[in-house]
C-alpha positions as semicolon CSV with decimal commas, in nm:
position;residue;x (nm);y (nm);z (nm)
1;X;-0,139;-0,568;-1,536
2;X;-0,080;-0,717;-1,191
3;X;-0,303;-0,723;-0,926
4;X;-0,255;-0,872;-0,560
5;X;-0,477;-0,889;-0,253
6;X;-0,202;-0,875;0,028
7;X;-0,299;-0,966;0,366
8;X;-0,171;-0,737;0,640
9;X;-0,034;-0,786;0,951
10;X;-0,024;-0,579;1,252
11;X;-0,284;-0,270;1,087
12;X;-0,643;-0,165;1,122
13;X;-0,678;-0,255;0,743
14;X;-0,721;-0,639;0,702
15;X;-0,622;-0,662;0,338
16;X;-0,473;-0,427;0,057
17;X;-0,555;-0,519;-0,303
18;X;-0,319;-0,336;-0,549
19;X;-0,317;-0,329;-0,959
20;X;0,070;-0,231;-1,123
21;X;0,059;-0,189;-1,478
22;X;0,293;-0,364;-1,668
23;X;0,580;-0,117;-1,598
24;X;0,532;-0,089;-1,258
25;X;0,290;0,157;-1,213
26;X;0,040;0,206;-0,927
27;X;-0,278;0,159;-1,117
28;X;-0,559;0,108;-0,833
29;X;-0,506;0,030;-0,467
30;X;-0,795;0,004;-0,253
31;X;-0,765;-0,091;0,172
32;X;-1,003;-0,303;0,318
33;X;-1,045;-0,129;0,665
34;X;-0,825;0,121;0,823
35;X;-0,861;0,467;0,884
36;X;-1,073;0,534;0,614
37;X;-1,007;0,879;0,497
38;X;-0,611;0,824;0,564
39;X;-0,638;0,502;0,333
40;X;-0,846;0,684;0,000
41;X;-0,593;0,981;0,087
42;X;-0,271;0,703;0,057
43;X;-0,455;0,574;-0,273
44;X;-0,530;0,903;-0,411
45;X;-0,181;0,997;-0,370
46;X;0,029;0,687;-0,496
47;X;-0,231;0,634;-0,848
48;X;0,037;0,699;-1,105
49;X;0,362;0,634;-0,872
50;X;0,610;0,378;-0,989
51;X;0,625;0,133;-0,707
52;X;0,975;0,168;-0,661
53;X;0,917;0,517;-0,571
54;X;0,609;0,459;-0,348
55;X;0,830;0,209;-0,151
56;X;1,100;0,430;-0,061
57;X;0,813;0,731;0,079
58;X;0,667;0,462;0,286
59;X;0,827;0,204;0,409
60;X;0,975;0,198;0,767
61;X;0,647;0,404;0,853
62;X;0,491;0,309;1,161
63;X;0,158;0,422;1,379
64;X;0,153;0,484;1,727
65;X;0,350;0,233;1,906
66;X;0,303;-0,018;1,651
67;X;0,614;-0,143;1,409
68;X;0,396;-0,107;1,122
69;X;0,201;0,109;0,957
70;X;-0,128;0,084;0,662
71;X;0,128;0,253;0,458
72;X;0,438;0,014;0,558
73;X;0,227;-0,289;0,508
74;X;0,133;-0,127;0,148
75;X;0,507;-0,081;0,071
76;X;0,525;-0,450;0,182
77;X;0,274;-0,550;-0,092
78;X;0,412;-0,310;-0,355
79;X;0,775;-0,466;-0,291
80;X;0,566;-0,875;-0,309
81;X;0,486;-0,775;-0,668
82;X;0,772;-0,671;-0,804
C-alpha cells in the first residue's frame, strides 16, 4: 500500500490523503474540506479505480473561474504517487 497526504492548491479542500494498493488501486481517499457532499461523492466513486483511469476522468477539471478543481488537484495527487 501507498498512502499520501497531498496538499492542494487553489481548492476549498486544504489537503487530500489517498491509499493505492500495491497495483495501483484507489483504496481510500478522504478530502480535508471542500464541498463536502461533492468530495465523499468523488471518493465513493473512484474506491476501486486504477489511478491511471481516475486521472484521465479528472484531470483538466476546473470550478467556477478557478484553473483547478478538488477533483484536478486529486488527479494531481493520484499522478505524485505513481
Amino acid at each position: 500500500m501507498k498512502t499520501l497526504s497531498f496538499q492542494t492548491q487553489g481548492t476549498c479542500a486544504k489537503f487530500i490523503n489517498v491509499t493505492l494498493t500495491d497495483d495501483g488501486v484507489v483504496e481510500d481517499v478522504e478530502f480535508a474540506g471542500g464541498c463536502n457532499g461533492n468530495t465523499k461523492g468523488i471518493a465513493s466513486l473512484v474506491r476501486g479505480m486504477k489511478a491511471e483511469d481516475v486521472i484521465k476522468r479528472l484531470e483538466g477539471i476546473t470550478c467556477g473561474m478557478k484553473t483547478t478543481s478538488c477533483p484536478n488537484q486529486f488527479a494531481q495527487a493520484l499522478k505524485q504517487m505513481l
